[in-house]
C-alpha positions as CSV (number, residue, x, y, z in Angstrom):
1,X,0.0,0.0,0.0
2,X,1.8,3.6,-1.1
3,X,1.5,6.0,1.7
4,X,3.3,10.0,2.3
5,X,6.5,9.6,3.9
6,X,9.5,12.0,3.8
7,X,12.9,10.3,2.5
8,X,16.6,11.8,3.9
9,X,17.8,11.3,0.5
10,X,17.4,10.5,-3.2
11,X,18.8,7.2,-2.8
12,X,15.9,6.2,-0.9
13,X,13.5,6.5,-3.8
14,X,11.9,2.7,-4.3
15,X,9.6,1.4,-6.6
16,X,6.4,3.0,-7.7
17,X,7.4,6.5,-5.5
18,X,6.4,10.4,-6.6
19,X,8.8,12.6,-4.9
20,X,8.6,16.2,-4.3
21,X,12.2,18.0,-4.5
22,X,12.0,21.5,-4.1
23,X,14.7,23.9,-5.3
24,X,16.4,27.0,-4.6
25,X,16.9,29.0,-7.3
26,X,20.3,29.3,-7.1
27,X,20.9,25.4,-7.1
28,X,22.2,23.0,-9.1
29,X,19.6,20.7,-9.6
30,X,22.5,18.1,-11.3
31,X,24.9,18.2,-8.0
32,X,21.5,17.9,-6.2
33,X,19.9,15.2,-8.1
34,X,23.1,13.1,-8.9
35,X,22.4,10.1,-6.7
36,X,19.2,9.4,-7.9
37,X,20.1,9.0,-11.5
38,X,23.4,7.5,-10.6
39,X,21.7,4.8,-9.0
40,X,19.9,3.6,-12.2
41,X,23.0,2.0,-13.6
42,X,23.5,0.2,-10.4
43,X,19.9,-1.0,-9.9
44,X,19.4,-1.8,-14.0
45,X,16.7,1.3,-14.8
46,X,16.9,3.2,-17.7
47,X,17.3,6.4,-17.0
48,X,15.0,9.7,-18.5
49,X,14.8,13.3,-17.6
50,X,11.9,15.1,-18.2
51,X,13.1,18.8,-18.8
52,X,14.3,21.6,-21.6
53,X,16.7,20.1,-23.8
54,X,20.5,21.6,-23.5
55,X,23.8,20.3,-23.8
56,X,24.3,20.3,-19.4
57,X,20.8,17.4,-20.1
58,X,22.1,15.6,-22.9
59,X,25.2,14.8,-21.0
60,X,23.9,14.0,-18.1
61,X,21.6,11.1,-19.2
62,X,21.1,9.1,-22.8
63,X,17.5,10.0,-23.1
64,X,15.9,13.8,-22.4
65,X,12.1,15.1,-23.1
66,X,11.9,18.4,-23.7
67,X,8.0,19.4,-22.9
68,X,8.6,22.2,-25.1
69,X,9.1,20.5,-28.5
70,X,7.1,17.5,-27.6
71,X,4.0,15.9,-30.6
72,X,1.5,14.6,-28.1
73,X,1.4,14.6,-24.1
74,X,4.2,14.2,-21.9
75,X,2.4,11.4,-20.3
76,X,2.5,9.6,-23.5
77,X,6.0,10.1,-24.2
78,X,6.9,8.5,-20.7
79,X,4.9,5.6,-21.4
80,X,6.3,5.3,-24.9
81,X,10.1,5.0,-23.1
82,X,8.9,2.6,-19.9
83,X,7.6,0.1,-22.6
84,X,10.8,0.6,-24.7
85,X,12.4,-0.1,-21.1
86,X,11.1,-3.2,-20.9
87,X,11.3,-4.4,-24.2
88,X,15.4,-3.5,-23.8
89,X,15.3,-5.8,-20.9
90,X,15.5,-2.6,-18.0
91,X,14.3,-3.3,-14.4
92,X,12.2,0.0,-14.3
93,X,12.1,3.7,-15.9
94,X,13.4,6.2,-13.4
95,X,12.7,9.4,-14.5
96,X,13.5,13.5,-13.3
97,X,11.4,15.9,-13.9
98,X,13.3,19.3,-13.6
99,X,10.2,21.9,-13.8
100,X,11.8,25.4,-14.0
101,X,10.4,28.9,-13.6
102,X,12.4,31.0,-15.2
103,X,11.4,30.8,-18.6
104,X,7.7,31.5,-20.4
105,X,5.2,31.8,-17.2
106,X,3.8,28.4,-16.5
107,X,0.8,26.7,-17.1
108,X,-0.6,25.9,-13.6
109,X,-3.3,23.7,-15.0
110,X,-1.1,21.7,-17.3
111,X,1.5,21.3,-15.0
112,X,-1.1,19.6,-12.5
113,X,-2.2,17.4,-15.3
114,X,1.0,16.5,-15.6
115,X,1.8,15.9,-12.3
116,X,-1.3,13.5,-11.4
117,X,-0.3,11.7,-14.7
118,X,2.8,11.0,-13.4
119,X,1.4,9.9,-9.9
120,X,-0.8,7.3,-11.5
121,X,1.6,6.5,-13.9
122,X,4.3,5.3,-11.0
123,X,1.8,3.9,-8.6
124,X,0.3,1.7,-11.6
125,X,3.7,0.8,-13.3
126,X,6.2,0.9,-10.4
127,X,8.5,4.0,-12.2
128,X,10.6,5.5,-9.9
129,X,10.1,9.5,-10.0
130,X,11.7,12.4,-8.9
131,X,10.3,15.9,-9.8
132,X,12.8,18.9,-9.0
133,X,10.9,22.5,-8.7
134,X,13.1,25.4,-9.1
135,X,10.6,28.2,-8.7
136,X,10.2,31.8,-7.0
137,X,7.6,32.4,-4.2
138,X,6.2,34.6,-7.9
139,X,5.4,31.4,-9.1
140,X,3.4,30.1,-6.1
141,X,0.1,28.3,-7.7
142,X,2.6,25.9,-9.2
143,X,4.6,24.6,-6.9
144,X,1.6,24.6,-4.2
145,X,-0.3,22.4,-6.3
146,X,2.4,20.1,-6.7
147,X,3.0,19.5,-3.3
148,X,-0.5,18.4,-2.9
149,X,0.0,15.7,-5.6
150,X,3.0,14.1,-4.4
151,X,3.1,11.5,-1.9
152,X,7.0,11.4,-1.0
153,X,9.0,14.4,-0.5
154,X,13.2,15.2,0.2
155,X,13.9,16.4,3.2
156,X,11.5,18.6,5.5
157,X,7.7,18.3,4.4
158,X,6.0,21.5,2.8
159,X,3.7,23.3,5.6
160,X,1.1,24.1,3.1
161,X,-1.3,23.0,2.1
162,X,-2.1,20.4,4.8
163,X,-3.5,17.7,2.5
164,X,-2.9,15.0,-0.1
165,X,-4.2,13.6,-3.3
166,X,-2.5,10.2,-4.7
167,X,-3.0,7.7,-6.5
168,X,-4.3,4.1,-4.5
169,X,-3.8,1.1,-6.9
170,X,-6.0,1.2,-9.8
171,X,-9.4,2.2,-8.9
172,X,-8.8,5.5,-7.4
173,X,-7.7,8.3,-5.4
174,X,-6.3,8.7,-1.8
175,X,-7.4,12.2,0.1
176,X,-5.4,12.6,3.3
177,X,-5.1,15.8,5.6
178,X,-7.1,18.8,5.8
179,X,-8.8,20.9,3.9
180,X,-9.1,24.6,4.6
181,X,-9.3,28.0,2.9
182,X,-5.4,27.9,2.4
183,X,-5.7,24.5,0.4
184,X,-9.3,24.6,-1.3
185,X,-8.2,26.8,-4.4
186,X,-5.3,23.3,-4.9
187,X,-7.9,21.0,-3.9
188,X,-10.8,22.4,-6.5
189,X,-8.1,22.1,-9.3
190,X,-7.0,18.9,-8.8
191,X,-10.7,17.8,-8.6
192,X,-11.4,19.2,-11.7
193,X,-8.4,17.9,-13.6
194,X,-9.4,14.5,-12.9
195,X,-12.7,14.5,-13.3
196,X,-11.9,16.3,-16.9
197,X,-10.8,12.3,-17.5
198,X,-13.7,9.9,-15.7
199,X,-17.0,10.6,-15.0
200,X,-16.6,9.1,-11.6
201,X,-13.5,10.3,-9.0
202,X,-13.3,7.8,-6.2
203,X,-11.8,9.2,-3.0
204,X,-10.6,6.9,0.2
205,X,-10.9,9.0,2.7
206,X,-9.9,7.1,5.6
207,X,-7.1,9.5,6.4
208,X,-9.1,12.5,6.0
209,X,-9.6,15.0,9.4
210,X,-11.8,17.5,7.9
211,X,-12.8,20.1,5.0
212,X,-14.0,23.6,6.2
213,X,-16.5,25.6,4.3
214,X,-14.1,26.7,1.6
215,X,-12.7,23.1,1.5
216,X,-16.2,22.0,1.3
217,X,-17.4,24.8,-1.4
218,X,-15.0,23.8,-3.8
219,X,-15.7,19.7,-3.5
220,X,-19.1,21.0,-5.0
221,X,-18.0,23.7,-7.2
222,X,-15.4,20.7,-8.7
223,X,-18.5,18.2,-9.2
224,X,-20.9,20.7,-10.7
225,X,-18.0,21.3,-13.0
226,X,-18.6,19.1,-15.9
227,X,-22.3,17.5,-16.9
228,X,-22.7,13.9,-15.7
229,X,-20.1,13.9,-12.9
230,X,-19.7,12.8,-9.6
231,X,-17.5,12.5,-6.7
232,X,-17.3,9.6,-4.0
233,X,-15.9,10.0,-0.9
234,X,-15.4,6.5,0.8
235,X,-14.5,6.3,4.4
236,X,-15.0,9.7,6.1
237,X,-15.4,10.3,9.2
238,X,-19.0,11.4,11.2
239,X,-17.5,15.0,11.7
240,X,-16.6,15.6,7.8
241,X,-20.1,13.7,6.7
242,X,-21.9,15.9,9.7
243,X,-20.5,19.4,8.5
244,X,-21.3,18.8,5.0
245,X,-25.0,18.0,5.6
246,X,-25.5,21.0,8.4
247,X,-23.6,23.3,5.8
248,X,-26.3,22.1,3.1
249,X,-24.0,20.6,0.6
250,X,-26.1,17.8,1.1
251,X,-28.4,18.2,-2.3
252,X,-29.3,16.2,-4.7
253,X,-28.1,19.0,-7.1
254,X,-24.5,18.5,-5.9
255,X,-22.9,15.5,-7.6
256,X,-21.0,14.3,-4.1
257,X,-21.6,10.7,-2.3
258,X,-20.0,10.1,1.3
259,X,-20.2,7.3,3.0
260,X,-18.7,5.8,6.2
């Protein structure tokens, strides 16, 4: 069963992780991230960095995405190289995702669907991946939104926001933490980027302390989204189920199911 834990260091990255390393600017995202692709030759995985495309990337491993110049989804183009992977007799696909801020302004929204790709791409195929931000407090939405979607992280865990969104074997999504004002802008997002692909987001909730009124305002904002959606919480608590039926969310008009 994946869970959140924070590693020491890169070189305790295992099978089907997602993990969080968050940059200074002024570091050196190779020095920083040299274990962790180093370690592919000695465990057998072929070896792929997700980032722009100079000579500092080509050197550093045989096979570099550059999002920028890519035909399709980035999602794609990783699954394209895990099967090639296997078929050239590699244990796994370990791949670093170097998301920088310094260029064109990013695209919060794509990033995230990126991101959750990624998370159910490692939780279902047992990749091993690292993503390294190097972003300014300017760029703020994506990094935060990030952070919520990945269930490892180097070093100290971020403060904020105080919940957790990943992937829980093949049939759905874990939601751990809280979810207040801070977080529900994050939390609305990632709800809406996944249920732009299914009709049906299933949530175990079994880890889940409690959504305020902004947490609980954009659960339904997020369902009423997209026509012929719904959300399904499994495993709440009485206090979460309580709030949301004495707040009124509790209408047939609002696409959400909790249960016990």
């Amino acid at each position: 069963m994946r869970a959140t834990r924070t590693l020491a260091a890169l070189d305790e990255v295992g099978s089907g992780d997602h993990v969080l390393q968050l940059l200074d600017p002024a570091d050196d995202v190779w020095d920083r991230s040299r274990a962790f692709v180093s370690d592919g030759e000695l465990f057998g995985d072929k070896v792929l960095i997700v980032g722009p495309l100079t000579r500092t990337t080509a050197a550093f491993a045989p096979v570099v995405l550059d999002p920028a110049r890519l035909n399709g989804s980035l999602i794609s183009a990783v699954r394209r190289e895990a099967a090639s992977a296997e078929r050239e007799g590699y244990r796994s696909l370990r791949v670093l995702h170097h998301v920088t801020c310094d260029g064109p302004p990013v695209d919060a929204e794509q990033l995230l669907r990126s991101e959750l790709d990624l998370e159910e791409f490692a939780a279902d195929s047992g990749a091993l991946v690292v993503c390294a931000y190097q972003c300014g407090q300017e760029s703020a939405p994506a990094p935060e939104r990030a952070t919520c979607v990945h269930p490892q992280h180097l070093g100290g865990r971020p403060a904020s926001p105080a919940f957790h969104v990943y992937r829980t074997g093949k049939d759905g999504w874990t939601l751990t933490g809280v979810v207040d004002a801070e977080g529900a802008p994050a939390f609305g997002a990632i709800l809406r980027t996944l249920l732009s692909q299914a009709a049906t987001v299933r949530l175990l909730c079994h880890g889940l302390d409690f959504l305020d009124a902004a947490g609980m305002s954009s659960l339904a904002d997020a369902a009423r989204c997209l026509p012929d959606r719904k959300v399904v919480l499994e495993g709440t608590n009485k206090t979460v189920r309580l709030a949301w039926e004495l707040t009124g969310f509790a209408d047939p008009s609002i696409p959400v199911v909790m249960t016990p």
